[in-house]
N, C-alpha and C positions, 0 to 999 in steps of 0.2 A: 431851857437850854441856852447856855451863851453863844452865842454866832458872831463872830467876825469878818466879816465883808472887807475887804481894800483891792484896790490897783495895783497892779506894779509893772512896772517896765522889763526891757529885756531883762538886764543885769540885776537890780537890785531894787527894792521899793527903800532903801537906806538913802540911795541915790536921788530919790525925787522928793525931799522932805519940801513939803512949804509948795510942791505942784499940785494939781489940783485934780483928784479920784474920783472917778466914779463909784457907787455903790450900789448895788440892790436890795433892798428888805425882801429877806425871804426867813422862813423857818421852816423846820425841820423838827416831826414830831414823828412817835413810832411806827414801823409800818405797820400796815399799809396807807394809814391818815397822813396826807402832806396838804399842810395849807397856807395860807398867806395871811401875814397880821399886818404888813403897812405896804403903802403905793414907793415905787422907786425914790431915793431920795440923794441929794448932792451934796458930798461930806468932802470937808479937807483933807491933807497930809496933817496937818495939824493936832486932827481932832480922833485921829488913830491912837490907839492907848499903844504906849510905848511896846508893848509886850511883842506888838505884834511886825515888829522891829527885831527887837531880844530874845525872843523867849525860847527862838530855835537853835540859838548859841552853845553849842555846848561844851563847858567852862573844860573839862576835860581834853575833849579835841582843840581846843582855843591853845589850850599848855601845851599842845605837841604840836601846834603850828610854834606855837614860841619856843622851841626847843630846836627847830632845824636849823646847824652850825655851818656857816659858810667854809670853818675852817676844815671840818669833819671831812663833809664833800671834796675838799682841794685834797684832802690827806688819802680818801678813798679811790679818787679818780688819777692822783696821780701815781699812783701803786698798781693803778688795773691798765696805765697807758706803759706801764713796765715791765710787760709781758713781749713786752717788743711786737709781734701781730699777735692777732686774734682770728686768725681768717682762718673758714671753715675746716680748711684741710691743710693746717697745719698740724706741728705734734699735739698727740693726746698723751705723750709717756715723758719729755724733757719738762723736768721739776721747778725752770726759770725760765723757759720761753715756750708762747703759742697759746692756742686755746685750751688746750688741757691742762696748764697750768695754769690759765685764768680762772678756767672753771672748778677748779679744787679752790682755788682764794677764795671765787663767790660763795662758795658752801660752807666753806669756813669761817665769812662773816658771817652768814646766815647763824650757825650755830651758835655763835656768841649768845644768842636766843633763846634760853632753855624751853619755851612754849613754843619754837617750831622745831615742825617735822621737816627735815632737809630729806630731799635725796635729789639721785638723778634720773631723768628720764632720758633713756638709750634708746638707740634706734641703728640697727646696721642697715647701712646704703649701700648697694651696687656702682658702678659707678653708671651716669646717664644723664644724659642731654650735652650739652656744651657749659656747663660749670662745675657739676659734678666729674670732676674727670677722672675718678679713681675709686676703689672703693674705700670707702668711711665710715667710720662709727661718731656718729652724732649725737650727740646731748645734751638738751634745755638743764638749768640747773633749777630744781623745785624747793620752795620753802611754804608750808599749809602752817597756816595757825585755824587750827578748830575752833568753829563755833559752835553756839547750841541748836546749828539747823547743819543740815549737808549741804544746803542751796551754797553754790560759790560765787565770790565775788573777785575777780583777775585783777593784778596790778601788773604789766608787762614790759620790758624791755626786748631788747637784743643784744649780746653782748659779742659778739664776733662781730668783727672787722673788714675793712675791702681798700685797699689803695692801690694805684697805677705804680708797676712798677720802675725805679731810676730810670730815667734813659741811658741807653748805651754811650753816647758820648759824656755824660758827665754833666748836659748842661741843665740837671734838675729836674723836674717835674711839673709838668702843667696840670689844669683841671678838661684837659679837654684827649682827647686818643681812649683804644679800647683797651681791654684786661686780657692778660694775659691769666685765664683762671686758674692754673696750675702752679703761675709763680704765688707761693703762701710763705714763703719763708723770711721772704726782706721785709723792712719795718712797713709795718701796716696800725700806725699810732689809734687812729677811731675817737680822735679825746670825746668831740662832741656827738660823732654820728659813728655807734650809739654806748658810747660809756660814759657820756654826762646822764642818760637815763636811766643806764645800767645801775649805776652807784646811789640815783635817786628810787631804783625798787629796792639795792639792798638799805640805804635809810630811813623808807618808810617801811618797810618789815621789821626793822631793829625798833622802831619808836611804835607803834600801834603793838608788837608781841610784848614790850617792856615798861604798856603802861600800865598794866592791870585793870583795862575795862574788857567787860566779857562782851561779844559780838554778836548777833544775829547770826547773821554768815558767818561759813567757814573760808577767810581769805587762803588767796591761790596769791605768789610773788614768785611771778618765774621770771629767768635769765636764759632769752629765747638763743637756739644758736641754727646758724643756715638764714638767716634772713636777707644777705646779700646774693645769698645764690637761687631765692628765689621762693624766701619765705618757709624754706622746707623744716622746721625744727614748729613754727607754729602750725602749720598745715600737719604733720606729724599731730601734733598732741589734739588739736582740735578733732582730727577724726578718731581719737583714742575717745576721745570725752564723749562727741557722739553715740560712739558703738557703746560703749558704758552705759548711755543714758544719765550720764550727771547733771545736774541740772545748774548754769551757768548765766546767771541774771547780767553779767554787766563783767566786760573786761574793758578796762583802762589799759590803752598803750602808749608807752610812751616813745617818742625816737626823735632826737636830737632836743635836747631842754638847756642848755647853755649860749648859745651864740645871740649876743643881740647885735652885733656890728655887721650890717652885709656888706657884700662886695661895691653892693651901687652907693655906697657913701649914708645909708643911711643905720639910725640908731634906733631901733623899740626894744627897750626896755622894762614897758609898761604895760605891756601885753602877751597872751600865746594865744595859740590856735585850738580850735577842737576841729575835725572834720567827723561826717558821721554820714553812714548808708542811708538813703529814702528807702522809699517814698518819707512826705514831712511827716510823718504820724508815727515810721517804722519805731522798733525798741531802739536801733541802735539812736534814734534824733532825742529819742527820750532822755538817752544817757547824756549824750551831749547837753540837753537844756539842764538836766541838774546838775552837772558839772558847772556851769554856768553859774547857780543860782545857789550850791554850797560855797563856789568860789566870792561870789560878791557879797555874801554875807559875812564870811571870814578874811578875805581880803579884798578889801574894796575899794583897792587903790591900784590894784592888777587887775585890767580888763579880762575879761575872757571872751574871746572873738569867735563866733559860731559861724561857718562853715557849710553849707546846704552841699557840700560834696564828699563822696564815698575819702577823695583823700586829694593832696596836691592833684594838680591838675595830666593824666593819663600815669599816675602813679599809686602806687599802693604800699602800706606797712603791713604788719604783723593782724593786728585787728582785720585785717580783710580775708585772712584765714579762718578765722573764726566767723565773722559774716559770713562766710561760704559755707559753712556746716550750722547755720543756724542759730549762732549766740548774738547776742548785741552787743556790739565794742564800738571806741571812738579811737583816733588818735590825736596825741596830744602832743604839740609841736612847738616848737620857738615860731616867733612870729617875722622872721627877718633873716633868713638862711644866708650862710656864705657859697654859694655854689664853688668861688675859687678854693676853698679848704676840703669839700666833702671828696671821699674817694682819693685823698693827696696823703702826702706826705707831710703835710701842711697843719692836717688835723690831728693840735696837739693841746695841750693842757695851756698852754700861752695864747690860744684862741679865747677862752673862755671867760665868761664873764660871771666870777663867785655869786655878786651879789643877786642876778639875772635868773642863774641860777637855782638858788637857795628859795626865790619867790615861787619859780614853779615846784619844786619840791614842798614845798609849804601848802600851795594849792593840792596839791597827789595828797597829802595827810588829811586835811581838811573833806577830801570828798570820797576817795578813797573808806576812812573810818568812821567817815558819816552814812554811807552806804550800806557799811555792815556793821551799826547800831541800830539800823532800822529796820524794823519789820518787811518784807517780801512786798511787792507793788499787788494788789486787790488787778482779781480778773474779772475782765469787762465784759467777759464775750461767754454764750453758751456753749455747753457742748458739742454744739454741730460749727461754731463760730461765728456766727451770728451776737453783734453787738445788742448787749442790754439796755438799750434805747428807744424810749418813746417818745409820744406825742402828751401823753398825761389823757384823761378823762375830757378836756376841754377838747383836745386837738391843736393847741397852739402854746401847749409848754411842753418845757425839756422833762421828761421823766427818767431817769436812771436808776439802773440797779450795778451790784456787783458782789461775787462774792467774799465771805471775810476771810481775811488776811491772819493767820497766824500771829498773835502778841500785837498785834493793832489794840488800840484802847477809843481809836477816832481816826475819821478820814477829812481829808480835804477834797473839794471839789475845785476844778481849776476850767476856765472857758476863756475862750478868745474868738476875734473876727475870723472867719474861715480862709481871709486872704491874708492873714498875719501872722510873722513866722514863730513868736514866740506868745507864749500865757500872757492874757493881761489882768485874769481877775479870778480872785481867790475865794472860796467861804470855809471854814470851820463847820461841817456837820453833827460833830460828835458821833456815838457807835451808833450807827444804823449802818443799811446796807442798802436803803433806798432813801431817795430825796430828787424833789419835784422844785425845778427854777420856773417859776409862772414866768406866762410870756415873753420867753425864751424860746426865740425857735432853733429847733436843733438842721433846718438847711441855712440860717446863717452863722452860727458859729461852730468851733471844735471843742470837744468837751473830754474831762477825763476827771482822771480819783487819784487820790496816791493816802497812801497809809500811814497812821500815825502809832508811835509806837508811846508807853507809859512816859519817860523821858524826855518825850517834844519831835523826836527824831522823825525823819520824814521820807517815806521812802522814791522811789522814781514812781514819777505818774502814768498810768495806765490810760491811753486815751482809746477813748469810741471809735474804729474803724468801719468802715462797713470790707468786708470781703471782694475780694476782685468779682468780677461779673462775671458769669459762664459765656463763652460766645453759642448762639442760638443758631440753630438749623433751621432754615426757610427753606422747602420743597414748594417747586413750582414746574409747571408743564411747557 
């Protein structure tokens, strides 16, 4: 069996060419035999066969990163900032203004797509609490392209609207006073927050259904609506998907992907954000790290900045809807917000930054399609939950098991220090479903698997938890 061993750093082992790797000889024979043919040994960047650089590139997704048009985007976005608002409760029946006239546009780029299934998903609301103030008929805009599994993989925006209304006297609008939640009808633009993200799920659903690669997954591209009032259109569908029991591996959301200019004078361009729910082991940190690690493979001149928080700081997006019923999602964000533009008047297509952009949209294709070309993440845990983890025969290696992965052909094993937040080292097992790291102890590092499919592709890594502790009843006299 050929095995490959290397290092790599948060973002990219692309990035540390010529640094210097640790490696461990280990092998990997059928189970139940796992043994050791050489002592640890200290290998370059160098001396890494390119492959293991390349060989997860996939020439296909490569051509649909190179395909996302700055100009597309400007022509999408400023069509959907032409709806005048988009705020939840505005009309759903006038054919040029409000959200119900945006939401018939999104459907209908959707459809340009003869491999998706558009619809909408409806929801009448009561009116209730202090922003719902009337009753409403709400609705996400849905577009599925089928794969050859049911397992779903989510790409998310928001596509409704929220700005402070004029002031009475005339003299403009600040980014600071409260909402009048009832006024829906004066302009409420949204360019960046959220129809620069909006217009980036309807162009990564137009380019992934129109390339002609068949999927894994069956991707989910929805056009969330109520997320200003309180997340209500993704909390809606998230407990739809629950009661279903669909099974929902990984939602990307996304909410504000344009702005790199902030208020405080400064410019990033060359970065965005993920944030992601713990504990550091949970699914959704998982998603987050391989958003990271598809993104620096494919664009490796755009940081991607990970996050140890559920979201901005005492804030939440759409994806935290879906953490609350139990799927793993991240959100994925500019790295440099305007606070004076969000929620204004302000926020308009003349904010935006095409080329800024276009990068994160490139980034959404690249990990997005990389996700559902890859085989389903290998489970690590038994039936009662309990992680498939030992000590090995010796008592002081790493023993794992897990089991196979539908359309895996090979797994990788990935291990790090237990006080470090991201993978530092990788090996190439081939198809088995056990393999023993000698002298490895599993109390100082974290250890996990991820799937490989015939293609190269690679799915989100499955790491070794151990289960929360029961707390113990002590009786005493």
């Amino acid at each position: 069996m050929n095995l490959r061993i290397s290092h790599w750093p948060r973002f990219s082992r692309r990035s540390v060419r010529g640094a210097a790797m640790v490696a461990f000889a280990l092998v990997c024979c059928s189970a139940p035999a796992l043994t050791q043919v050489a002592p640890p040994t200290v290998a370059s960047a160098g001396d890494v066969p390119a492959a293991a650089t390349s060989a997860q590139i996939d020439p296909g997704v490569e051509r649909l990163v190179s395909h996302v048009s700055e100009d597309r985007l400007r022509e999408l976005l400023t069509r959907l900032q032409g709806f005048g608002t988009r705020h939840t409760l505005s009309s759903q029946d006038d054919p040029a203004r409000g959200i119900g006239a945006a939401a018939e546009w999104i459907a209908a780029e959707f459809r340009r797509s003869p491999r998706l299934q558009v619809s909408f998903d409806w929801y009448d609301l009561p009116a209730q609490g202090d922003r719902i103030v009337r009753d409403i008929r709400l609705r996400n805009v849905m577009a599925v392209l089928p794969g050859r599994t049911t397992r779903r993989i989510y790409m998310t925006a928001h596509y409704d609207s929220l700005a402070r209304p004029p002031r009475p006297d005339g003299a403009g609008q600040g980014a600071t006073g409260g909402f009048d939640w009832s006024a829906a009808d004066h302009d409420q633009p949204g360019a960046n927050d959220d129809g620069s993200a909006t217009v980036a799920v309807i162009e990564v659903a137009r380019l992934l259904a129109d390339s002609g690669l068949e999927f894994d997954a069956t991707l989910v591209f929805a056009a969330l609506a109520g997320e200003e009032q309180g997340l209500v259109g993704a909390l809606l569908h998230a407990q739809r998907a629950q009661a279903a029991g669909w099974r929902i591996d990984a939602v990307f959301n996304n909410d504000m992907l344009g702005n790199a200019a902030g208020g405080n004078g400064v410019t990033d361009s060359g970065s965005v954000r993920v944030f992601s729910e713990g504990p550091e082991d949970s699914p959704s940190r998982q998603v987050a790290r391989y958003v990271a690690r598809v993104g620096a493979r494919h664009l490796p001149s755009h940081r991607v900045r990970l996050l140890a928080r559920h979201d901005r700081f005492g804030r939440g997006g759409d994806h935290t809807a879906f953490n609350q019923h139990g799927f793993a999602g991240v959100r994925i964000v500019e790295s440099n917000e305007h606070f004076g533009r969000q929620h204004t008047v302000q926020d308009t297509v003349d904010g935006i930054s095409w080329p800024y952009l276009a990068q994160n949209v490139r980034l959404n294709v690249a990990v997005v399609g990389s996700a559902a070309l890859a085989p389903p993440a290998p489970r690590t845990s038994d039936a009662r939950g309990r992680p498939m983890l030992g000590r090995g025969q010796s008592g002081y290696d790493a023993a794992l098991r897990w089991e196979p992965s539908p359309g895996a052909v090979g797994y990788r094993v990935f291990w790090r220090e237990a006080w470090t937040p991201d993978w530092q080292h990788e090996v190439e097992v081939g198809n088995v479903t056990a393999f023993t790291l000698r002298g490895l102890s599993i109390d100082d590092v974290v250890l996990g698997v991820a799937a490989v499919g015939p293609d190269g592709h690679e799915s989100v890594v499955s790491a070794y938890v151990n289960p929360p502790r029961t707390d113990a009843v002590i009786k005493a006299r």
